[in-house]
N, C-alpha and C positions, 0 to 999 in steps of 0.2 A: 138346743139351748140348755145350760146347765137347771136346774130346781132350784139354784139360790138367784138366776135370774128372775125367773115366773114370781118367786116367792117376795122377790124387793118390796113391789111396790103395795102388798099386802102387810108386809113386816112394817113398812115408813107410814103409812094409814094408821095402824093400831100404837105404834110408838107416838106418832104426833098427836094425836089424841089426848093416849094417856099422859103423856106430857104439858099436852095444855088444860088436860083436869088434874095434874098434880097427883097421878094416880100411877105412876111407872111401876110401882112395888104391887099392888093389886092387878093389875093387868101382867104382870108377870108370873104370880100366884093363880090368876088364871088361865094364863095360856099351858103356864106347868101342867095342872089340871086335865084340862082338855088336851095334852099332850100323853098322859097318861091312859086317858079312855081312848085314846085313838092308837097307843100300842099293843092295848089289850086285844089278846088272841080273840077274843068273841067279837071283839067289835072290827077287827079286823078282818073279820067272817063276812059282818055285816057289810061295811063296805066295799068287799072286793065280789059279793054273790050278785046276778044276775035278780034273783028274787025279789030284789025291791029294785022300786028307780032311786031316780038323784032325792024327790020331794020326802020317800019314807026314810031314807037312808036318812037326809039330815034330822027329823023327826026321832027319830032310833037317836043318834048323838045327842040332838041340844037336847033329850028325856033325861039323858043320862047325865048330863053334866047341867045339867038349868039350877041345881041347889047350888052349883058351888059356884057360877057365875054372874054377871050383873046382864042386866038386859040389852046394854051397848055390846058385850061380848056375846050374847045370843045372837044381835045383829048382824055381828061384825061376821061368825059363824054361818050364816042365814046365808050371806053375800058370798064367803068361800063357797059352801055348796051350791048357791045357785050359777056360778062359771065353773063347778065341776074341780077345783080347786083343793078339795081338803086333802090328797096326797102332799100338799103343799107344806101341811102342818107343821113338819120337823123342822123344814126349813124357816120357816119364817119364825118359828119360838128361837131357833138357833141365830137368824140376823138381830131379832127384838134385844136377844141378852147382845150381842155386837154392840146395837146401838146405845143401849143405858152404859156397858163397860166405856166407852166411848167417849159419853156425855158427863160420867164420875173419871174423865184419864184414866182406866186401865185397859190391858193388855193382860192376854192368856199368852202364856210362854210353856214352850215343853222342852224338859231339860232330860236328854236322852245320854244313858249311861249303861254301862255293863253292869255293875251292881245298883242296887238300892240305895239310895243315897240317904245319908242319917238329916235330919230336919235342921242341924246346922249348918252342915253342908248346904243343901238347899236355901236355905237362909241367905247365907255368904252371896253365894251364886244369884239368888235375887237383888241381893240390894245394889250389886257391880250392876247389874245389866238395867236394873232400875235406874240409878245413875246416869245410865249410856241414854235410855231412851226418852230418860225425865217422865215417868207416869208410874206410875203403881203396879204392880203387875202381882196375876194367878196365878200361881206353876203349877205343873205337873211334870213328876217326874217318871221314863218312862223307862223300864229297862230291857237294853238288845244286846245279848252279848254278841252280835255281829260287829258293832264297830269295835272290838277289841281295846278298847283305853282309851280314856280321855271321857269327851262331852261335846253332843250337838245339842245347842240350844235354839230351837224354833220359836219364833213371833209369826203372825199374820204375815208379816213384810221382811225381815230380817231373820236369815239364817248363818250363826255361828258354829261353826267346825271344828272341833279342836279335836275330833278322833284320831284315834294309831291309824284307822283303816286308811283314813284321808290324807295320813300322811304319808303312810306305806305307798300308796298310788300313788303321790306329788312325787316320792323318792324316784318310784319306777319311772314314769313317766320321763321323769329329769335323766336318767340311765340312760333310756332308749333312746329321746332325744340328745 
């Protein structure tokens, strides 16, 4: 099973939560947090070493992070470690922002080009595909000079094509056949 399976019904736990405390933006600021102590090389020592168990391992994390979090999210932390869970971390901070982009209508779109696209360019290109899908959207624009010309713009759901590569192949394709 994929880690953004395992990771759902941990990520929909701590969103419904913060959401019925009215606290989406603080529990974001804290899983950030704790997203940060758990990529740290040291602490990544800690929890991958045979040296401690599950009980000091979590112990070692919520020390480390108990200033900058509330005690629902020590909880919330308490419960990953104790099903062994906290590899889960990235995933579930990564569904949490899913679900708020989701609940404010936006959409992360990645706008894939050969060059660097100047910020009106991107602009333009947002508000067309804003448009199309009616929500707000994040871009990021990414650069491959493999697709040779044009622009593939990726959404979660919806992939647009407009590269040379994609067309060079449709051309071939049509050739052969």
């Amino acid at each position: 099973m994929e880690l953004l399976t395992y990771a759902r019904p941990y990520s929909v736990a701590a969103f419904s939560y913060a959401k019925q405390q009215d606290q989406i933006e603080q529990w974001q600021q804290m899983l950030d947090f704790c997203l940060c102590v758990f990529n740290n090389d040291k602490m990544q020592f800690v929890l991958s070493s045979h040296q401690y168990n599950k009980q000091q391992k979590s112990d070692i994390f919520i020390d480390v992070c108990k200033d900058n979090i509330s005690d629902k999210c020590i909880n919330f932390l308490k419960f990953i470690f104790s099903n062994s869970r906290i590899y889960l971390l990235p995933s579930i901070c990564q569904q949490f922002i899913t679900q708020r982009m989701e609940l404010n209508n936006q959409k992360r779109i990645k706008v894939i080009s050969v060059l660097k696209l100047k910020a009106k360019q991107l602009k333009t290109i947002v508000k067309k595909i804003e448009a199309r899908l009616k929500c707000s959207l994040i871009a990021e624009n990414i650069v491959d000079k493999d697709i040779l010309g044009g622009i593939i713009i990726e959404s979660q759901d919806v992939v647009i094509d407009l590269s040379l590569r994609t067309k060079i192949l449709q051309l071939k394709n049509n050739i052969i056949n």
